[in-house]
C-alpha positions as CSV (number, residue, x, y, z in Angstrom):
1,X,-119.0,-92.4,5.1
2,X,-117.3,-89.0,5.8
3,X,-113.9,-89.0,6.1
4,X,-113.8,-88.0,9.5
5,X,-116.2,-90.8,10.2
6,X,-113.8,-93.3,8.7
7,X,-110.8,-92.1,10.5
8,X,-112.4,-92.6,14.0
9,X,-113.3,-96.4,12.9
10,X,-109.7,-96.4,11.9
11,X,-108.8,-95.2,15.1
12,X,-111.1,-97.3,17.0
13,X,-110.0,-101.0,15.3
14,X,-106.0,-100.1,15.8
15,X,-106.8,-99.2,19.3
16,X,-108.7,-102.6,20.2
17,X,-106.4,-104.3,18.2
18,X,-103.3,-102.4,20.2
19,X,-105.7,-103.7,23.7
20,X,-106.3,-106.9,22.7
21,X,-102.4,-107.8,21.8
22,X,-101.6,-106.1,25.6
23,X,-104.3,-108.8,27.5
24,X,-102.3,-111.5,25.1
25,X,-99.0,-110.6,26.2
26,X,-100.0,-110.1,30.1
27,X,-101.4,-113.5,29.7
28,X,-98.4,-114.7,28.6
29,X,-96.0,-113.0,31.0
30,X,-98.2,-114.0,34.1
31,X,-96.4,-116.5,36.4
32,X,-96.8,-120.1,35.5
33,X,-97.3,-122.5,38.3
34,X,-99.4,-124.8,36.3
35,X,-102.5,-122.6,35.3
36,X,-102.9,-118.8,34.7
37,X,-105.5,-117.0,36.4
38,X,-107.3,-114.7,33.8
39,X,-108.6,-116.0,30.3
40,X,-106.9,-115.2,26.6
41,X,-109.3,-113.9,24.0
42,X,-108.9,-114.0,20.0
43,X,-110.5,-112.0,18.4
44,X,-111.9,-112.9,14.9
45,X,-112.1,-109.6,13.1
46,X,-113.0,-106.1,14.5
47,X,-116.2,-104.5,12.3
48,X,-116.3,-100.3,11.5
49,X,-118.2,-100.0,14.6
50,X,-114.8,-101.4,17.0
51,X,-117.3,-104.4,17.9
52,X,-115.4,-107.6,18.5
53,X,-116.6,-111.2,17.0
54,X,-114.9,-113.2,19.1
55,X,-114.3,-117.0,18.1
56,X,-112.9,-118.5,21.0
57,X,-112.8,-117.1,25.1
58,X,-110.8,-119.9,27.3
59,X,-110.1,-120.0,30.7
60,X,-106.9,-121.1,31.0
């Protein structure tokens, strides 16, 4: 892997990560009368390609 190539997947994983910490904290911040509109998503691990294994997608 060049090094070029392995600073983009660098770049790539912090920038999901950054995205998927943002939905988590909208999430929490949304108004709570009971239930949130919207779903939370964890990711498991983020591979060199920025593709997302999730292990669990609710609908809260």
């Amino acid at each position: 892997m060049t090094r070029r190539a392995l600073r983009m997947a660098l770049f790539h994983r912090t920038r999901i990560a950054v995205h998927l910490a943002s939905v988590a904290v909208l999430a929490q911040s949304l108004p709570m009368d009971g239930q949130v509109a919207g779903s939370v998503i964890i990711a498991d691990q983020i591979n060199a390609n920025g593709q997302v294994h999730l292990i669990n997608s609710k609908g809260w």
